[in-house]
C-alpha positions as CSV (number, residue, x, y, z in Angstrom):
1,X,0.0,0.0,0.0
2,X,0.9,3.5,-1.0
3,X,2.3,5.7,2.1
4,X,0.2,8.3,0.7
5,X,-3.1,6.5,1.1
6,X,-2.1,4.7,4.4
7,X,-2.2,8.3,5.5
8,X,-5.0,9.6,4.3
9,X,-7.9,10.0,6.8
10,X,-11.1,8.0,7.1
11,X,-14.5,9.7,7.1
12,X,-15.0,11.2,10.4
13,X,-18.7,11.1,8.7
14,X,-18.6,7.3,8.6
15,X,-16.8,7.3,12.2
16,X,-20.1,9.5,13.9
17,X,-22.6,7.4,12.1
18,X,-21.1,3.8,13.0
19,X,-21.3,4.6,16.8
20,X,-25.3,5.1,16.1
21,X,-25.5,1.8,14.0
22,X,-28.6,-0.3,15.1
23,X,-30.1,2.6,17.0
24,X,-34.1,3.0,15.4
25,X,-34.2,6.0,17.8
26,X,-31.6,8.2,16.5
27,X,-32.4,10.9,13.8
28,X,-29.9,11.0,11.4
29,X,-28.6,13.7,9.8
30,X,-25.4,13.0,9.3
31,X,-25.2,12.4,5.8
32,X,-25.9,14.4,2.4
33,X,-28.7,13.0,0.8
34,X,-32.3,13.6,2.0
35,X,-34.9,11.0,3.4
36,X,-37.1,10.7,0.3
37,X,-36.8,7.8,-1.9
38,X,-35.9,8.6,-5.6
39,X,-39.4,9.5,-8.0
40,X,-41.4,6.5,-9.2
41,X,-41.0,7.5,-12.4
42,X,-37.1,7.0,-12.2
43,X,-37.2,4.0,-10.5
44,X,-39.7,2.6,-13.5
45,X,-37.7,4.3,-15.8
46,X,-34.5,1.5,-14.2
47,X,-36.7,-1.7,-13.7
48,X,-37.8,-1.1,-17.3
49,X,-35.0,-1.3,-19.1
50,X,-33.7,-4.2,-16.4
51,X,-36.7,-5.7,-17.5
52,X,-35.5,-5.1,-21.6
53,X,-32.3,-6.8,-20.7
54,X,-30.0,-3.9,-21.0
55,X,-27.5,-5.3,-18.6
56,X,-24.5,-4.5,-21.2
57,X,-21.6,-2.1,-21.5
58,X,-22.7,1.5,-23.1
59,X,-20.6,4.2,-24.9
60,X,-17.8,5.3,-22.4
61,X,-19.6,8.9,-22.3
62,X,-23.0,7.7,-21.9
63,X,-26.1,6.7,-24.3
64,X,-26.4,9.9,-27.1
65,X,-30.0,10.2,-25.5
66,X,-28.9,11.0,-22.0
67,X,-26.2,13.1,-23.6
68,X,-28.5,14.8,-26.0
69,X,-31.1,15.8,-22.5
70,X,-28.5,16.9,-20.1
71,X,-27.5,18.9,-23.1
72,X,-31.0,20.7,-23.2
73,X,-30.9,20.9,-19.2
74,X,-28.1,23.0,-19.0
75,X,-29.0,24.8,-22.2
76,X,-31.8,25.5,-19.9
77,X,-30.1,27.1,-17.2
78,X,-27.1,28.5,-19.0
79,X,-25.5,29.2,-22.5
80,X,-26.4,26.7,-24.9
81,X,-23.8,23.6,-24.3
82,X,-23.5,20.6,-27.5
83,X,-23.8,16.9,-26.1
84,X,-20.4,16.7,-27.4
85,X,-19.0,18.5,-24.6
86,X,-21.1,16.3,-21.9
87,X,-19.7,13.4,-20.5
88,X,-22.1,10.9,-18.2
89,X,-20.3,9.0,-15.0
90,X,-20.7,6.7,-12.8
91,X,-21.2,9.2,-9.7
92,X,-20.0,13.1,-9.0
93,X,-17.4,11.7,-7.4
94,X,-16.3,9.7,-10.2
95,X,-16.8,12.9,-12.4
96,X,-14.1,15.1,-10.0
97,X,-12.0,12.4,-10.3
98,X,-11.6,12.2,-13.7
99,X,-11.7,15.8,-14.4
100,X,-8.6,15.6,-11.9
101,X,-7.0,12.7,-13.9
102,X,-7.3,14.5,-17.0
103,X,-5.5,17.4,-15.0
104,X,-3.0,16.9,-12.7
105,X,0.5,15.7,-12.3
106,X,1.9,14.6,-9.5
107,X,3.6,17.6,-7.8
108,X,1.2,20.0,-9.4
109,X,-0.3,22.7,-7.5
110,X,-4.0,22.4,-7.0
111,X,-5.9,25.5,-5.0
112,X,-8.5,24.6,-2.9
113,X,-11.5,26.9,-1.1
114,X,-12.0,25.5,2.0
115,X,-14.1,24.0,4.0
116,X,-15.1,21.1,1.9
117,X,-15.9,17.7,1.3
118,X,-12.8,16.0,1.6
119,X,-13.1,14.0,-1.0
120,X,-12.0,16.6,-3.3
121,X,-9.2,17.4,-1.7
122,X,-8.6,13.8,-1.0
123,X,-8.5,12.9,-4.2
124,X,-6.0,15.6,-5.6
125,X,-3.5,14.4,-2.9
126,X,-3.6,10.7,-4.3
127,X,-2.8,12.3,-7.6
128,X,0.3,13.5,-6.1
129,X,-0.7,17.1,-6.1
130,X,0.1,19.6,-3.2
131,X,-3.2,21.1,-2.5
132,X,-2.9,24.6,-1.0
133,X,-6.2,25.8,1.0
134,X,-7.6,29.3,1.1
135,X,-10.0,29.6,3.7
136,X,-13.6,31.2,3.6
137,X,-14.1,33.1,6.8
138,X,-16.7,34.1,8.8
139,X,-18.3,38.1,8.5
140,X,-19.9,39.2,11.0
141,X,-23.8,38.9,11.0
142,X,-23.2,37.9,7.0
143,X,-21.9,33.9,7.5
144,X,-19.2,32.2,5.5
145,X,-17.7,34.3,2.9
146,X,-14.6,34.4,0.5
147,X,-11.7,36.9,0.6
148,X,-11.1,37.3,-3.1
149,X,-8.1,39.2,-3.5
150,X,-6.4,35.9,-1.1
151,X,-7.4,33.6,-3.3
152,X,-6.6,36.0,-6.5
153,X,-3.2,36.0,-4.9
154,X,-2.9,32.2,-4.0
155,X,-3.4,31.4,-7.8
156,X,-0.3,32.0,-10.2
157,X,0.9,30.9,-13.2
158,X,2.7,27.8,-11.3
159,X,-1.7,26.8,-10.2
160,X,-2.8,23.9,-12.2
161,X,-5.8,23.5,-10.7
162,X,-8.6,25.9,-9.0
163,X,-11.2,23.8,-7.2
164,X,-14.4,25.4,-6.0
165,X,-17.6,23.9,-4.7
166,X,-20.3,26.5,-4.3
167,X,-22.6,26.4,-3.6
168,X,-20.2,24.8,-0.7
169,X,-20.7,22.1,1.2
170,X,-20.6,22.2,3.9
171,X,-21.0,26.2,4.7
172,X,-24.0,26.9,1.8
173,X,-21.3,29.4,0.7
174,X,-22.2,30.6,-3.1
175,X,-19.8,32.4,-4.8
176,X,-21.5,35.5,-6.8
177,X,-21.8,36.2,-10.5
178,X,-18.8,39.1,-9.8
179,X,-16.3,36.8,-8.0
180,X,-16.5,34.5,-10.6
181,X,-15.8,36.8,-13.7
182,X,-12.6,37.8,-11.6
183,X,-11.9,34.3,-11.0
184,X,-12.3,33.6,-14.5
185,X,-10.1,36.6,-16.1
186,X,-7.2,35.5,-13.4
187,X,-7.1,32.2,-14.4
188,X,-7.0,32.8,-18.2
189,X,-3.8,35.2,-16.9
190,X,-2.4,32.3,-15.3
191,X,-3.1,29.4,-17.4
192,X,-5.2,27.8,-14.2
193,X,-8.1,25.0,-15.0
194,X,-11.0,26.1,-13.0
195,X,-12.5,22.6,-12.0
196,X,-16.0,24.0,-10.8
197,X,-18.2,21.5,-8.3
198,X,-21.6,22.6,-8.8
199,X,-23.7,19.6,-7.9
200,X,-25.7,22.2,-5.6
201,X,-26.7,25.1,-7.8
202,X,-30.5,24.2,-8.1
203,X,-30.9,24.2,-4.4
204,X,-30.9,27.5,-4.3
205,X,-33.0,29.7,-2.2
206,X,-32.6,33.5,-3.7
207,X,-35.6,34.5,-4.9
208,X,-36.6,34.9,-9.1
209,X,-33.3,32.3,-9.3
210,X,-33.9,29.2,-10.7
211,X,-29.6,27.9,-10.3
212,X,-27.1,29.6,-8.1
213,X,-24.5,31.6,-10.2
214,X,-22.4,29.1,-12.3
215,X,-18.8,29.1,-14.4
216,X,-21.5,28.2,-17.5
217,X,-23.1,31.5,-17.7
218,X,-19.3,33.2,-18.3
219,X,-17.0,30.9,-20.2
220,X,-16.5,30.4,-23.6
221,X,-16.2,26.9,-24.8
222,X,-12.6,27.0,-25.3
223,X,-12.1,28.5,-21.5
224,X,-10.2,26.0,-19.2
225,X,-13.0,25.2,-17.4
226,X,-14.8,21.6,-16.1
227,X,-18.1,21.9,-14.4
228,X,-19.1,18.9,-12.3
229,X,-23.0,18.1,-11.8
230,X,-24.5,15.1,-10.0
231,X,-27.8,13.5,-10.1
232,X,-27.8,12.6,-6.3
233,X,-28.8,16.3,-5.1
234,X,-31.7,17.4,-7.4
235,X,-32.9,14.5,-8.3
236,X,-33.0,12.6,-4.8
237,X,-30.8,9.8,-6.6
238,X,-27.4,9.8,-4.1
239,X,-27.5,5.5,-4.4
240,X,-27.6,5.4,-8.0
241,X,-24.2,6.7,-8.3
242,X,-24.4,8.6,-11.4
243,X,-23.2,12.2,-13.2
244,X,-21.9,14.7,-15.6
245,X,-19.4,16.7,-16.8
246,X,-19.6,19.7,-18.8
247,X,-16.0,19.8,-20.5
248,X,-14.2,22.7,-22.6
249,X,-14.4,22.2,-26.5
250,X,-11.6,19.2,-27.3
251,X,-11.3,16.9,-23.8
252,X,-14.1,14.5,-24.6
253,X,-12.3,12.0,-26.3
254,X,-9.5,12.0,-23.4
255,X,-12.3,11.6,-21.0
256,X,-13.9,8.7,-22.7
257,X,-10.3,6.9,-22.2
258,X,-10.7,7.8,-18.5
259,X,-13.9,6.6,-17.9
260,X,-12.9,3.3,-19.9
261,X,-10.4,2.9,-17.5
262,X,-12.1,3.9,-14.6
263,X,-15.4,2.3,-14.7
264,X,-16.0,1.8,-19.2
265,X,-18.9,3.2,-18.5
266,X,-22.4,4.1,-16.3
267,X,-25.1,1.0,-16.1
268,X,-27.0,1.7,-18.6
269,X,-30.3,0.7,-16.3
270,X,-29.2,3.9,-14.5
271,X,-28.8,5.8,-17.2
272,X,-32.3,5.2,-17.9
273,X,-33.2,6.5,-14.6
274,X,-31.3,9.5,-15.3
275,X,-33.2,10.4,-18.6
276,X,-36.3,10.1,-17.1
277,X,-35.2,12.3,-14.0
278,X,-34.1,15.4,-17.2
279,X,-37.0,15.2,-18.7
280,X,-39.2,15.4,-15.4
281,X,-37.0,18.3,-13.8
282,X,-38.8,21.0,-15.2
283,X,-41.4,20.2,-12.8
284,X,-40.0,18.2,-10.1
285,X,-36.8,19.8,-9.4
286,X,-38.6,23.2,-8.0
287,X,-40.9,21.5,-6.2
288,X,-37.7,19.9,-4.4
289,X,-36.5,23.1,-4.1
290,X,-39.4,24.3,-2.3
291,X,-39.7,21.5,0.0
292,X,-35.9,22.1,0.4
293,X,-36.3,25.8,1.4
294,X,-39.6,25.3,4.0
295,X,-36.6,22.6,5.8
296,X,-34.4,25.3,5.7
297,X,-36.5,28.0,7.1
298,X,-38.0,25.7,9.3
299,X,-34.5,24.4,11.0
300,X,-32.4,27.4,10.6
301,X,-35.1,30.0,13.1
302,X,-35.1,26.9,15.5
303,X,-30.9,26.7,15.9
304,X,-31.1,30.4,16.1
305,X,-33.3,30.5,19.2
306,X,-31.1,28.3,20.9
307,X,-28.4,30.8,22.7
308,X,-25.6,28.8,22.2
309,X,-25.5,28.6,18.8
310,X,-23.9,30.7,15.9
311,X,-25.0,29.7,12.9
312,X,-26.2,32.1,9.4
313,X,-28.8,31.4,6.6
314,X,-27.0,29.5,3.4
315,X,-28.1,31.0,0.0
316,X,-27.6,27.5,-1.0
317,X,-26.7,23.3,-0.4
318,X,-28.5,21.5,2.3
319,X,-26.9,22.2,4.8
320,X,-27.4,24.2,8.0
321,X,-23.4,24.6,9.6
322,X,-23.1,26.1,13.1
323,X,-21.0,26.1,16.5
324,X,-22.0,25.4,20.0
325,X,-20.2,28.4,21.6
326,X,-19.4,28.2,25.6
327,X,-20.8,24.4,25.3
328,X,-18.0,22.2,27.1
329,X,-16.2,20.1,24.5
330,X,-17.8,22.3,21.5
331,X,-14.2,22.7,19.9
332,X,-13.8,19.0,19.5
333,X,-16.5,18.3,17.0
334,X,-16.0,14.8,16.2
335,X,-16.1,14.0,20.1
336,X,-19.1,16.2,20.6
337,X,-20.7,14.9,17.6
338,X,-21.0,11.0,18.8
339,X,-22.0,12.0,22.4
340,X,-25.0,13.8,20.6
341,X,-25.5,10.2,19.1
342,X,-24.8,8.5,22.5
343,X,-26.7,10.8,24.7
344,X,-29.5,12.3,22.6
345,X,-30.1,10.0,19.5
346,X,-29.1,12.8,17.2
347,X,-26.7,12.3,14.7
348,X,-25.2,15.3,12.8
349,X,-21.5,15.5,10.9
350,X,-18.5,17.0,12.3
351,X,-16.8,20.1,11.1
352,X,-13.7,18.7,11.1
353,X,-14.1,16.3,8.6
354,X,-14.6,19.0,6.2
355,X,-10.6,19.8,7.3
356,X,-8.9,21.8,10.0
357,X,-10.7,25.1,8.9
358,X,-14.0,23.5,9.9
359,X,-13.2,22.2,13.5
360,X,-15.5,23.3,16.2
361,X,-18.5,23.6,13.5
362,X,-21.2,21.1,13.3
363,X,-23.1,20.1,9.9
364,X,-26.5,19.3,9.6
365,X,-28.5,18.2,6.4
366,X,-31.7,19.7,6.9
367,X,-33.0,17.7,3.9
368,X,-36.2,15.9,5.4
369,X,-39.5,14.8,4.1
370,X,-40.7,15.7,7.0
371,X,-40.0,19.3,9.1
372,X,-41.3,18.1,12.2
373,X,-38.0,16.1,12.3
374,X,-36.2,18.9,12.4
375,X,-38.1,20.5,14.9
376,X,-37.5,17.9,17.1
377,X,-33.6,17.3,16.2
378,X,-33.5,20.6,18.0
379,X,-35.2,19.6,21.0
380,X,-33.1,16.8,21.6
381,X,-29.8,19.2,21.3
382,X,-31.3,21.8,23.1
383,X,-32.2,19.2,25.8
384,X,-28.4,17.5,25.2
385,X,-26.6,20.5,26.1
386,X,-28.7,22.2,28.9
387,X,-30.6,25.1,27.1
């Protein structure tokens, strides 16, 4: 085994929801996926074409027809974008990882806004990269935010790689339209490959929006620029394991051979699920989005109320992240994170698995079929630390 990935750190996730394994009384929101099952109509869309036999290998980028609808999705959102520069994975995280294959070398510099879901990260380091992190910080009364001109200055001509997720997991950071453009022009100075994680942009909660600000609304075709997309967030699919990318003008055939050798391609059962999920998202995707936002304003108000607890409204994500201030053990998140599972049955993610930046910070996915859940997720932390 690899030194490298000897050292690399498990889920501290994973570690918070094993100690509540086999507990029916524990409400879980720990992960980043929601508690309604995936539409009827996808999961017809799958036992269908299970049913038709289609249990063989596909094109490495995914069936034309998929291709062709994501095309007219984005299209739909953004500048108009050819199937030929879509590529269809087996996951998000299968579609970072290639955009990174296609990218890096090891000893390469990859730039990093942080927090994050360490799997980005993660996987940048098993390329062999040095990943260099530039730090959202907290404004006052205004939540997580990004200092521009440090991150202008972290990115030079010796930056491979800019990675951004926004809207961010786990803060609900979005980066606006401005910060982008500037992002943009520096990076065509510099030479830098924006890889752009936007597997969050329909959950977005600004009003007359129907996607957060995205990297497809300013660059040209040629720009070096990847956009990720996943169908586990807007489509309630996070087991199906499938994706896209949204590649410059010229990569697709070098991302084929990638996905060949990464996975050949996704099932094409799945695939199936996925087309009928496109061509249903003009109608179910912002009814998600509004279910999404009464969760929201439904658990942030709560965690407000409670006097401990610093915590801001995300434009965007899932995700509500806070701090336990003058709570005894609140800086050790991971510990304080299973005794909420051991002592109140509530299970919620640590900030420090999103990396040192987001120590002392607790994540909760406020995702939930039902609000009254959430409502009484607070009760049992409110009653777990004494308020």
């Amino acid at each position: 085994m690899r030194e490298l990935i000897t050292q690399l750190p498990a889920s501290k996730i994973r570690e918070v929801a094993n100690a509540g394994i086999g507990r029916e009384d524990v409400l879980a929101f720990w992960f980043g996926e929601s508690d309604e099952v995936t539409p009827q109509p996808v999961r017809e869309a799958a036992a269908a074409s299970l049913a038709r036999g289609e249990t063989f290998y596909s094109h490495n980028l995914g069936l034309p027809e998929l291709r062709e609808a994501l095309a007219g999705y984005v299209a739909g959102l953004h500048p108009a974008v050819g199937p030929g520069r879509i590529a269809v994975t087996s996951s998000g995280v299968s579609a970072l990882m290639i955009a990174l294959q296609a990218l890096v070398s090891p000893g390469d510099e990859v730039v990093a806004v942080v927090p994050l879901w360490p799997n980005l990260t993660a996987q940048a380091q098993i390329l062999g990269a040095r990943v260099r992190r530039v730090s959202l910080a907290v404004e006052q009364g205004a939540g997580w935010g990004l200092d521009l001109q440090a991150l202008l200055d972290a990115i030079t001509p010796a930056t491979r790689v800019l990675l951004l997720n926004a809207p961010n997991n786990p803060t609900g950071w979005t980066l606006s339209r401005a910060e982008q453009l500037a992002l943009l022009e520096h990076c065509r100075r510099t030479g830098t490959w924006i890889v752009a994680d936007e597997v969050y942009e329909r959950l977005y909660y600004v009003e007359g929006e129907r996607a957060a600000p995205s990297f497809l609304d300013l660059a040209a075709p040629q720009d070096r620029v990847i956009v990720v997309h996943s169908f586990s967030k807007s489509f309630l699919m996070t087991g199906w394991r499938l994706g896209w990318l949204v590649l410059p003008e010229g990569l697709a055939d070098g991302v084929a051979k990638l996905i060949e050798f990464n996975t050949s391609c996704a099932p094409v059962f799945v695939q199936r699920g996925g087309l009928a999920a496109v061509r249903m998202a003009a109608d179910f995707v912002p009814q998600l989005v509004a279910r999404m936002k009464t969760c929201r304003n439904t658990l942030l108000p709560a965690l407000a109320a409670l006097p401990a607890v610093r915590v801001r409204e995300p434009l965007g994500g899932m995700y509500a992240f806070f701090r336990l201030e003058g709570v005894p053990g609140g800086d050790d998140s991971l510990a304080l994170a299973k005794r909420l599972v051991r002592e109140a049955g509530l299970g919620l993610a640590p900030g420090a698995a999103f990396g040192d930046e987001g120590e002392g910070w607790l994540r909760w996915c406020f995702a939930s079929r039902d609000p009254q859940r959430l409502r009484d997720g607070v009760a049992r932390l409110a009653g777990a630390i004494g308020l």
